[in-house]
C-alpha positions as CSV (number, residue, x, y, z in Angstrom):
1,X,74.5,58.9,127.1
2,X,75.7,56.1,129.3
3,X,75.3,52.5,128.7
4,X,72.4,50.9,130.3
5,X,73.0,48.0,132.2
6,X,69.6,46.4,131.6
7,X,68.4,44.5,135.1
8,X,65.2,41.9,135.7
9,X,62.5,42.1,133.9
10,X,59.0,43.2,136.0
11,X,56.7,40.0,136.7
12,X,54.2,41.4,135.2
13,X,55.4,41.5,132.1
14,X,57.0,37.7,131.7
15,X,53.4,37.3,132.9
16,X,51.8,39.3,130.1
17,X,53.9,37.8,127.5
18,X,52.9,34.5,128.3
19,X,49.0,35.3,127.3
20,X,47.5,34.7,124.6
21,X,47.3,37.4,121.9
22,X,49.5,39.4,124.2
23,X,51.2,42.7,122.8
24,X,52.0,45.9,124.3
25,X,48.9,48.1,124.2
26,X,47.0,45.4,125.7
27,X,50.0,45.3,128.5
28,X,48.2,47.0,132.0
29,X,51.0,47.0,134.1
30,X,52.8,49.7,132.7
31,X,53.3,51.4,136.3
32,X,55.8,48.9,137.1
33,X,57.8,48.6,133.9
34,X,57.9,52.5,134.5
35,X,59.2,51.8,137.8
36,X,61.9,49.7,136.4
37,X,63.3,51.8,133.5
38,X,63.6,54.4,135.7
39,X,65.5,53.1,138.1
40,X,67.8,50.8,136.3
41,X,68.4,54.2,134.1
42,X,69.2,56.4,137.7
43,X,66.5,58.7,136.9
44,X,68.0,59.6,133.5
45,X,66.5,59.6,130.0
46,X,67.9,57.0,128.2
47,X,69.2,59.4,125.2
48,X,69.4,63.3,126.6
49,X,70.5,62.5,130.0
50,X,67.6,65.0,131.0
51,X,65.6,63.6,134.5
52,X,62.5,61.5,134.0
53,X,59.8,60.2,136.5
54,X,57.9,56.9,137.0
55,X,54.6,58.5,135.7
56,X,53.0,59.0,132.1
57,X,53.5,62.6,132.1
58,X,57.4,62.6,133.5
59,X,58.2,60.2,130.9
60,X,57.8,58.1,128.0
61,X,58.4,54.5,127.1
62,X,61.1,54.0,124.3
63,X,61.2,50.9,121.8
64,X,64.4,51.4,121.0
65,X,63.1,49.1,117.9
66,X,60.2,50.5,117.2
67,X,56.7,48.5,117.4
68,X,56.2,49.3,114.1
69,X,59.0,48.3,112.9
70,X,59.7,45.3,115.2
71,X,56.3,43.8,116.4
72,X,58.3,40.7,117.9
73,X,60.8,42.8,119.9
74,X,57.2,45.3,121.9
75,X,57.6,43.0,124.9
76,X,61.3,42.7,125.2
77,X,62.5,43.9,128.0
78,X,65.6,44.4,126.3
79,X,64.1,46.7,124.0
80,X,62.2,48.8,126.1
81,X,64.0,52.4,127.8
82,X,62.7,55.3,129.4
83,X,62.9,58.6,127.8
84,X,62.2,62.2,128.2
85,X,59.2,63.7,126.8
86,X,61.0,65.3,124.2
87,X,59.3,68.0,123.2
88,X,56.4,66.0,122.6
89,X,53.6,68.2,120.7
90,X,56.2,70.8,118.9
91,X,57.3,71.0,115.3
92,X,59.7,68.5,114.7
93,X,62.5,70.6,114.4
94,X,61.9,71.2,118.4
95,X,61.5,67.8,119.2
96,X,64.0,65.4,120.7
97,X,64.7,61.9,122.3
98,X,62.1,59.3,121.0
99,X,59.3,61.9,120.1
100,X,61.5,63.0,117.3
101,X,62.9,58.9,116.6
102,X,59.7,58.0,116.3
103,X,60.0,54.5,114.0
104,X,63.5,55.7,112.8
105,X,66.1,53.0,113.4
106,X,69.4,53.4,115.1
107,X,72.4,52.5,114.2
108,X,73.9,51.9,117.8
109,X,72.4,50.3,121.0
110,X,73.1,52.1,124.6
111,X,72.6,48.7,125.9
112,X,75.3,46.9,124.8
113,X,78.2,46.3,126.9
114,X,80.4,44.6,124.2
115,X,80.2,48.0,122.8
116,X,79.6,50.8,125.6
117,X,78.5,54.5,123.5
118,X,80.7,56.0,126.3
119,X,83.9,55.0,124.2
120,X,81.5,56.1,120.3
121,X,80.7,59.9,121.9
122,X,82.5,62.6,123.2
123,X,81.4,66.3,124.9
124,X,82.9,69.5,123.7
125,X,83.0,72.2,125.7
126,X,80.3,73.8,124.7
127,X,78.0,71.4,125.3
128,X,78.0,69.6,122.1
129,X,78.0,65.6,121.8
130,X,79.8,64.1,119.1
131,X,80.7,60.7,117.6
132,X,83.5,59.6,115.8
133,X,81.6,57.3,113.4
134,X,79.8,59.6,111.0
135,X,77.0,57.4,111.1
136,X,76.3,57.9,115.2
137,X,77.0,60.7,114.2
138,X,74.6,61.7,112.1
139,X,72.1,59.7,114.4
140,X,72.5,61.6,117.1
141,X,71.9,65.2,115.3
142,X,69.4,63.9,112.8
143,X,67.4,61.2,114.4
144,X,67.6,62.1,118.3
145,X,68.8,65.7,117.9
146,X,70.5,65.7,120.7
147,X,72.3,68.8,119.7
148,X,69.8,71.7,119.9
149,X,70.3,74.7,121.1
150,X,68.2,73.9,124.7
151,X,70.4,70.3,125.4
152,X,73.6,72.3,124.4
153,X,73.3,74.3,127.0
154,X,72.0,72.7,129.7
155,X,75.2,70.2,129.3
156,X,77.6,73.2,128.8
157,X,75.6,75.0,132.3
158,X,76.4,71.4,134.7
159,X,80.0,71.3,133.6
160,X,80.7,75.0,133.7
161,X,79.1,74.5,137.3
162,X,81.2,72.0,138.0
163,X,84.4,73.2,137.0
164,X,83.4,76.6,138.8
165,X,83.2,74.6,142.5
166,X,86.7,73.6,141.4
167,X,87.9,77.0,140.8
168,X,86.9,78.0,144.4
169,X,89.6,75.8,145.9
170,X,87.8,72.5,145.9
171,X,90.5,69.7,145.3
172,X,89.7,67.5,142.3
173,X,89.9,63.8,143.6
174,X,88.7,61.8,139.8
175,X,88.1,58.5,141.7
176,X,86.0,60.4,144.6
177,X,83.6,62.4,141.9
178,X,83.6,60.0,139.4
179,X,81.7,57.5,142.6
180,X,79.2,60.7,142.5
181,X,78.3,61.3,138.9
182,X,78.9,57.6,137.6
183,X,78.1,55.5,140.4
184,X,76.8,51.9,140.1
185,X,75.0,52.6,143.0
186,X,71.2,52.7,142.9
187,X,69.4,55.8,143.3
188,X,69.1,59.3,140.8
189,X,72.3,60.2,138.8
190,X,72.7,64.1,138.7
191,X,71.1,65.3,135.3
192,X,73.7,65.2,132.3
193,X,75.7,63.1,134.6
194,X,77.8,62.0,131.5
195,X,79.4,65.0,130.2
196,X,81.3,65.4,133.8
197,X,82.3,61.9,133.5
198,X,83.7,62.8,130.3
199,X,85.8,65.3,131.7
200,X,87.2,63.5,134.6
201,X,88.1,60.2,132.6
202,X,90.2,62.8,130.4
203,X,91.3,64.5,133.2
204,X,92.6,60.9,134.6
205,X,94.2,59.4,131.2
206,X,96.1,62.8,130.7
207,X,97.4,62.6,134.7
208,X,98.1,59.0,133.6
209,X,100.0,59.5,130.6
């Protein structure tokens, strides 16, 4: 996860709010918030890191509080993130992202920059994500489940494939690959962009130390 720097809302829906009896299902314009999730979040689901498209069936769109839960916060632009499909149709045991969150609350925001979940996680080498607040935590294996089997391993594959271009003689610049996997530039971040980053800002504080 990476923390998302949330940009303008679409016209659309400042427009849509402003109606009467407005609320999300009755909210047509969903195109272009896709549009916007998507590309404020470089192409990235909001919680796996897993790549997500502007269209209903490449993604879905998160209330990070849920409607349910929060019917004041469904057109908050604030609110809203794009994630991955997440298994969406399995057993819950398979599921992932928001399909398995569902109306579950969390206890951190990824939108928050007075508190960026880049410095509350960390990546093992294996692929596993971990926080040191019990509480994320537990959030992260119990309410997103970010640890099964299928996201272990596809983090543990894009760092082992990094770190194997480095064992055939490419020189590791930090500053120069950080620009490529954590880049504030717009356009698509590479999948699981953040688990690299983790292991470059380590490699940096230890050369700094």
């Amino acid at each position: 996860m990476r923390t998302i720097q949330k940009g303008p809302e679409p016209t659309t829906l400042t427009k849509h709010r402003q109606q009467p009896h407005a609320d999300y299902d009755n909210y047509a314009d969903k195109a272009e918030l896709r549009q916007a999730l998507v590309a404020e979040q470089r192409g990235l689901c909001c919680y796996c890191q897993s790549r997500i498209r502007a269209t209903s069936d490449g993604m879905k769109i998160e209330h990070w509080q849920s409607q349910t839960g929060y019917p004041a916060q469904q057109l908050d632009f604030g609110n809203l993130l794009g994630a991955c499909r997440g298994n969406e149709g399995q057993p819950i045991d398979k599921q992932h992202c928001d399909t398995r969150k569902g109306n579950s609350d969390l206890c951190f925001s990824i939108c928050d920059p007075a508190h960026p979940i880049e410095r509350q996680v960390r990546f093992l080498g294996d692929g596993t994500i971990k926080a040191n607040d019990s509480n994320i935590d537990k959030a992260l294996n119990t309410v997103l489940s970010l640890n099964m089997p299928r996201l272990v391993n596809n983090r543990k594959a894009v760092l082992e494939a990094f770190q194997r271009c480095l064992q055939d003689g490419r020189r590791l610049d930090p500053a120069r690959e950080l620009r490529k996997w954590d880049s504030s530039e717009p356009g698509e971040l590479p999948e699981f962009a953040q688990v690299v980053v983790y292991w470059l800002r380590k490699k940096q504080a230890r050369a700094a130390a």
